[in-house]
Every structure is written in C-alpha cells, then in structure tokens.
C-alpha positions as CSV (number, residue, x, y, z in Angstrom):
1,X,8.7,-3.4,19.3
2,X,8.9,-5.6,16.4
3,X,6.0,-8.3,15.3
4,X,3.6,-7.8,18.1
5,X,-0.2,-8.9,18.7
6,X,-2.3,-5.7,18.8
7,X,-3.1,-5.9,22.4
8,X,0.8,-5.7,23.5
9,X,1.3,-2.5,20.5
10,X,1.8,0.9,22.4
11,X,-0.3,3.6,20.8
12,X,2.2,5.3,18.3
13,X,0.7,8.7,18.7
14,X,1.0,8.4,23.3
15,X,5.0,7.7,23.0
16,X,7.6,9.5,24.5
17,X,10.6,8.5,21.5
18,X,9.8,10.9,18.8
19,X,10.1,7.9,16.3
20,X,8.2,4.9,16.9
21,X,8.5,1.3,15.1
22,X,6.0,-1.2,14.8
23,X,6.5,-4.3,12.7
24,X,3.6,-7.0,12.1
25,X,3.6,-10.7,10.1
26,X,-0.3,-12.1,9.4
27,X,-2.5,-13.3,7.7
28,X,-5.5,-12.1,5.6
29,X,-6.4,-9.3,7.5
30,X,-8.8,-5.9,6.7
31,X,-8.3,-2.6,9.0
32,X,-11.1,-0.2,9.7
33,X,-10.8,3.6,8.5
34,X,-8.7,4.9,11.2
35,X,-5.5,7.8,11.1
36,X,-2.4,9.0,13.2
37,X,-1.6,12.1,14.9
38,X,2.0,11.1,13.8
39,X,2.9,10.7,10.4
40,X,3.8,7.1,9.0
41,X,5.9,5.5,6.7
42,X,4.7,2.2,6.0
43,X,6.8,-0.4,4.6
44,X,5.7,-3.3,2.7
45,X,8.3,-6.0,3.8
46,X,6.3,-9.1,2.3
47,X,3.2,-9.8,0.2
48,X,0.9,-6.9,-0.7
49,X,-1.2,-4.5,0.6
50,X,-4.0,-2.0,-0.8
51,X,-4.2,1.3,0.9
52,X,-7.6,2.7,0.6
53,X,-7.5,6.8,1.6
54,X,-10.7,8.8,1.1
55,X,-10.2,9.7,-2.4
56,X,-7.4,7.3,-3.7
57,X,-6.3,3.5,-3.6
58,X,-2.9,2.5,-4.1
59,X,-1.1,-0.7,-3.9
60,X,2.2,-1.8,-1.7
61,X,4.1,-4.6,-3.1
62,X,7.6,-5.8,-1.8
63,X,10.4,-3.2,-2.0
64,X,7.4,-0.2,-1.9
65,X,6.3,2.0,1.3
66,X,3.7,4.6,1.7
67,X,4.3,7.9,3.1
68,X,0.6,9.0,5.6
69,X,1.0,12.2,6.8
70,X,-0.5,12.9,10.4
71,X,-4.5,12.9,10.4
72,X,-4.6,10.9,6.6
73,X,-7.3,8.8,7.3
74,X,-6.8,5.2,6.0
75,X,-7.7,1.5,5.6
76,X,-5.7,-1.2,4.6
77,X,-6.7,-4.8,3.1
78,X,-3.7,-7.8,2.8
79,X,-5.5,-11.3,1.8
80,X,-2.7,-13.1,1.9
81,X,0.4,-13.8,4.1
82,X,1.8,-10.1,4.6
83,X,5.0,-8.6,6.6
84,X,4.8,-4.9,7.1
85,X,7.1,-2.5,8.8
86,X,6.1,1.2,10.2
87,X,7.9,4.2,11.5
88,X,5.8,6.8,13.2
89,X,7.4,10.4,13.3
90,X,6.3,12.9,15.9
91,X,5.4,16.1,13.7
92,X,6.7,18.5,16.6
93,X,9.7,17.4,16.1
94,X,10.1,16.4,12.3
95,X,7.8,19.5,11.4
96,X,9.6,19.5,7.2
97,X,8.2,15.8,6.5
98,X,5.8,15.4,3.5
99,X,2.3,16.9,4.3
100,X,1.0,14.6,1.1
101,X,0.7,11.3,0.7
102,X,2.6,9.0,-1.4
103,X,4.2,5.9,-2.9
104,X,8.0,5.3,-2.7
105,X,10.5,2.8,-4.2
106,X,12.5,1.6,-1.0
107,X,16.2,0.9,-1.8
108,X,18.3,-0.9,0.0
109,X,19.9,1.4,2.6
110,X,16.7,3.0,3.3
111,X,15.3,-0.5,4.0
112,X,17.8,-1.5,6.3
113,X,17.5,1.6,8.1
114,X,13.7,1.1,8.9
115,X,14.5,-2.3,10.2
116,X,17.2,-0.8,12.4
117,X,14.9,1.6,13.5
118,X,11.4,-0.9,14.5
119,X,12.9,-2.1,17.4
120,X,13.6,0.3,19.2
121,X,11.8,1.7,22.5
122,X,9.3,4.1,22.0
123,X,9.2,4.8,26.1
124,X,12.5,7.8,26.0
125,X,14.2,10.4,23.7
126,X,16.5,9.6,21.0
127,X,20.4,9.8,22.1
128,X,23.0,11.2,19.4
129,X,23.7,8.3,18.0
130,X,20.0,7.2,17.3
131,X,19.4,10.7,16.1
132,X,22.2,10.4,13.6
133,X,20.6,7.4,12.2
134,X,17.2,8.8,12.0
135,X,18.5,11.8,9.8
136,X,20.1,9.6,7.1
137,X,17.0,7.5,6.8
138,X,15.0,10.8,6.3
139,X,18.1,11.7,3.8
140,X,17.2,8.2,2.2
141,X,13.6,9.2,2.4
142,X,13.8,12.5,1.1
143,X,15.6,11.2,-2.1
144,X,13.6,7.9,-2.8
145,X,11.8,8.2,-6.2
146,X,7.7,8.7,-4.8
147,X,4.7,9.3,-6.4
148,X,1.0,9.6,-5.9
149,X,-0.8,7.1,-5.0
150,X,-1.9,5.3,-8.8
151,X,-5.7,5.1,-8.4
152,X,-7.9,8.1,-8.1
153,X,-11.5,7.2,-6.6
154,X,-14.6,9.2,-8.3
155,X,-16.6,10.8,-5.8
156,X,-20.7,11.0,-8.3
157,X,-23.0,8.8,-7.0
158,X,-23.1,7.1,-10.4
159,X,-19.7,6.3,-10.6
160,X,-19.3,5.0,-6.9
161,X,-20.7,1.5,-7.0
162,X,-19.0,1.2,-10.4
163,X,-15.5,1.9,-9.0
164,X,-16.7,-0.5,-6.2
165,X,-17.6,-3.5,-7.8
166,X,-14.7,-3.0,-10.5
167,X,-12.1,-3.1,-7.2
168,X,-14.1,-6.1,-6.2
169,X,-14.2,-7.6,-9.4
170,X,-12.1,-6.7,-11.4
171,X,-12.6,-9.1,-15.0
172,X,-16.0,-7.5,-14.8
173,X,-16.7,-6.4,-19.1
174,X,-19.8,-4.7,-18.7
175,X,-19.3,-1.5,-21.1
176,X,-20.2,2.1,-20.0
177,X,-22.9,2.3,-21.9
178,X,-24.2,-1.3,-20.0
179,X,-22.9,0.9,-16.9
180,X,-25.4,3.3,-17.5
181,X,-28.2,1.3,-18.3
182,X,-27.3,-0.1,-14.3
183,X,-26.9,3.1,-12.2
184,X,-29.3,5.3,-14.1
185,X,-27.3,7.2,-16.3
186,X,-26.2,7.6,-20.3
187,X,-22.5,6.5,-21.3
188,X,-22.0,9.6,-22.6
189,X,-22.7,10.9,-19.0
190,X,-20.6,8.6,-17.5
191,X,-17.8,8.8,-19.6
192,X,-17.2,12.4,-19.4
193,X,-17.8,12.5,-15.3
194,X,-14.9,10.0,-15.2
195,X,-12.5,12.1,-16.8
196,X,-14.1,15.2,-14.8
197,X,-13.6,13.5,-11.4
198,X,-10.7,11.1,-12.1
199,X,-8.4,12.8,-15.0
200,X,-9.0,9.1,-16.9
201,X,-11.5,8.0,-19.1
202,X,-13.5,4.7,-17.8
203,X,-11.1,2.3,-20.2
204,X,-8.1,4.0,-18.7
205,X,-9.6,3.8,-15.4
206,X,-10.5,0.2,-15.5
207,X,-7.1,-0.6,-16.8
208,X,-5.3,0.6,-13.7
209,X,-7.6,-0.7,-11.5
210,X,-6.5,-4.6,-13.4
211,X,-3.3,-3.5,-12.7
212,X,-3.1,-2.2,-9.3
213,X,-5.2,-5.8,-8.3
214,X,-2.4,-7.8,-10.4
215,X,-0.1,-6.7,-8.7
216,X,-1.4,-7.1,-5.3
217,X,-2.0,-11.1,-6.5
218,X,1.7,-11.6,-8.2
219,X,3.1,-9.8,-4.7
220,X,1.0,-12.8,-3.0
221,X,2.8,-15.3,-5.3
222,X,-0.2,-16.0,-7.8
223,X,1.1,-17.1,-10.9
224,X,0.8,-14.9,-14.3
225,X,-1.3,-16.9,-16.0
226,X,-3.8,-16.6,-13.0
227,X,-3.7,-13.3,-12.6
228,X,-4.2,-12.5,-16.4
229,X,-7.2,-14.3,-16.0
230,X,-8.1,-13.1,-12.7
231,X,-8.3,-9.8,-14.4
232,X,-10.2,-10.6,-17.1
233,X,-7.5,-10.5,-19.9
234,X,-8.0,-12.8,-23.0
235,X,-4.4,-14.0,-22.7
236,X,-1.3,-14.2,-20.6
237,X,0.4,-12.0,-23.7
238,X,-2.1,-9.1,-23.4
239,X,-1.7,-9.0,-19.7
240,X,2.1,-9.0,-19.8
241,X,1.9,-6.3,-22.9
242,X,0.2,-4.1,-20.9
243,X,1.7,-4.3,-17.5
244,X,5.4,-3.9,-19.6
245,X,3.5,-0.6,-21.2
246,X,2.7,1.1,-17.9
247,X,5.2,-0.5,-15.6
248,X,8.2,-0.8,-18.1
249,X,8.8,-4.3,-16.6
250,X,7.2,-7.9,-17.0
251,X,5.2,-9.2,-14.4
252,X,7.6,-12.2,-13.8
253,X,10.0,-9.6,-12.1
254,X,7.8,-8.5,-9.6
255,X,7.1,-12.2,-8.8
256,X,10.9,-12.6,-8.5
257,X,11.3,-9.8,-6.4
258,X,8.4,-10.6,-3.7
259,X,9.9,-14.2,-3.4
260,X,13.3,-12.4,-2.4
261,X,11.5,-10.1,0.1
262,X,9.8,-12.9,1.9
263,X,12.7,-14.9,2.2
264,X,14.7,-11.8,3.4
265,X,12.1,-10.9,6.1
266,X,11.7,-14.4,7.2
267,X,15.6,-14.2,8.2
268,X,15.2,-10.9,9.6
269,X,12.3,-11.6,11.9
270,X,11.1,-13.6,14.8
271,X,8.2,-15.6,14.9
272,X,5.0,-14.3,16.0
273,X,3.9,-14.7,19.4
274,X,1.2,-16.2,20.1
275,X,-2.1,-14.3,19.1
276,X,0.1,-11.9,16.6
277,X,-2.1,-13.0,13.7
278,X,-5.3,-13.1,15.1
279,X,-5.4,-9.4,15.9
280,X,-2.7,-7.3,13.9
281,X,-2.3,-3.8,14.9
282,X,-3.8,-1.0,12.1
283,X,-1.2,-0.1,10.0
C-alpha cells in the first residue's frame, strides 16, 4: 500500500500478512510519541528524518534505515520534503529479529527488496514465493553494517533543557560553565554528569549533536556553506574538517548522494493522492 494519506493506511499491527509495507512522500511533518506491536524497519528513501526514542536521537539520511523493535516508543521530525519506506514484521512469526534498536547502511539489493516488498497486501499470508523474498531481505538485513543510534540523550534535570535547546539550536556557544550559571548548577557539575549519563563530555556532546543536525540539513539539499553556519562553525573548512574526522567523508558526498535518492524515488513512486501530505501516517 504504497504512498497513502493516513486515513486510507491499515493499522500495521491488525494485518493478516505477517509483513506489512507502508510507503509515504510529504512535506514538513512532526509525529507524536507513539510504537508498534510489530517491529519496523524504516527506510529513508528521500530527505532526512530525526528519530527521537526515549533516551537517544539519531538521524536517517538517504541510503540509511532504522531498525524499531516492537513496543520502541518513538517520534519522528522531517522539515523538509521527505520519502520514507517501512516494513512491519509480525514478531510471532520473525521471533530472531533484532530486539535493539539501530541504524543501518542500506545497499542496493536490500533497497530494492523493501521496495518490492511495500506494495504488497497486508490482508493474507505470504505464498512461497513471497516468503522466499522476505528471507533474503532479512539475509540483506542481517548483514548490513548497523549501529546505535549516534546521539545519547541525558536524563538530570540540569542537563535536559540543555540537550533541548542545543537540538533546537544548535550554533548556540554558551560554555558549560555559562550553562551552569542558567540551570543552577557549577561546570564542573555539569561536565562530569555529561560523561556519567551520556559517555561524552559536553564539547563531544555538542559536536555530535552539530553533526547529526548537518546532516539532516545537507539530506534536505542545504548547501555546505549554510549548514556550517547553521551550526555555528566559524568556517565552511572547520565544518568539513570535522564532519571528514567522524564520518570519514566530506559533506559534499552526502549532498550528492540525497540528490540521487530523490531522483531515484521520484521514478519509483506514484504521486500522492490527494490529502497524502496533509496527514502522513506515523512512521
């Protein structure tokens, strides 16, 4: 049941087919925490998407999928024009399937299996041939290169609305020490309940937060020099230095990549119905 308006989606977790696919284009649009009896792999077909869970944010970009085993709770945030792409496996049935959640690098035969996949009807069993195809994408799955998901959200009450506003906005320089002075707390207490409840110090932290937000932004098409500043780097150098050092890659590459993605999922796709983008279904 590919790109459909919420109101026409079945309810993944009442289907008969133990796989399910759902595939939705839109617009700018922000979920509410909500899970899945069924487990989900959720594939980021176009643009970018940041996957809030209750004690870790991650980022999808083109060519990236998350892996939300049943009961994860979950909310997702696209602001710009976004294609995602989800299967739905029925744990009865696919009992050996990740029970944590993570990030995976999508290669090309595991893509084109989940787009085989979406379509079809979630209202019967699989036949043989179905079920052939559904154990080499879990092959493909199984093998992708994951990890967790990048971001690791503190829990103090301190550290909170700093984590908040620093996902908001993200160029924000205010030191730890100027933290402190803000939520009621030293530096030097604030410092070391970073590492305690994150396993990064608040430079680290802050780092990886740029990063994850860059590279929501280049997924959307935003140019480099935007983004640096976006995130509050001095220069387009710095930013570029620093995405290479914990990427391995330029940003330019991911900008490349995310223009091939959307012009492969336009081909692949119809359009929307109408109403498919005022409503889009919870992924």
């Amino acid at each position: 049941m590919p790109i459909s308006p919420r109101h026409a989606v079945i309810d993944p977790d009442q289907a008969l087919c133990p796989v399910i696919g759902l595939g939705v284009d839109g617009h700018a649009h922000v979920s509410g925490w909500h899970s899945h009896r069924r487990g989900q792999l959720l594939f980021q077909a176009r643009g970018s998407m940041t996957l809030y869970l209750a004690d870790r944010v991650g980022e999808l970009a083109p060519l990236q999928a998350a892996w939300l085993p049943g009961g994860c709770t979950h909310r997702a945030t696209m602001s710009g024009g976004y294609a995602f792409r989800s299967l739905y496996f029925d744990p009865q049935a696919y009992p050996d399937l990740p029970t944590q959640p993570r990030v995976l690098d999508v290669n090309p035969l595991l893509r084109e299996l989940i787009l085989r996949v979406v379509p079809w009807p979630g209202d019967g069993p699989l036949d043989a041939a179905r079920a052939r195809i559904v154990d080499t994408l879990l092959d493909e799955f199984a093998a992708s290169p994951s990890r967790p998901m990048p971001l690791p959200m503190p829990s103090d009450r301190r550290l909170r609305p700093i984590a908040a506003e620093l996902l908001k906005n993200p160029a924000c320089g205010l030191s730890i020490e100027e933290w402190g002075s803000r939520v009621g707390a030293s530096g030097r207490t604030l410092a070391r309940l970073f590492i305690a409840e994150t396993g990064l110090s608040f430079t680290r932290w802050r780092t990886q937060c740029r990063l994850l937000l860059a590279r929501a932004r280049l997924a959307e098409g935003a140019s480099v020099t935007t983004v640096a500043h976006a995130m509050g780097y001095a220069s387009d150098s710095a930013f570029i230095a620093m995405h290479r050092r914990v990427y391995g890659e330029p940003p330019a590459r991911l900008l490349r990549q995310s223009a091939e993605m959307a012009e492969a999922t336009a081909a692949d796709a119809p359009r929307n119905p109408p109403g498919a983008q005022d409503e889009p279904y919870c992924p």
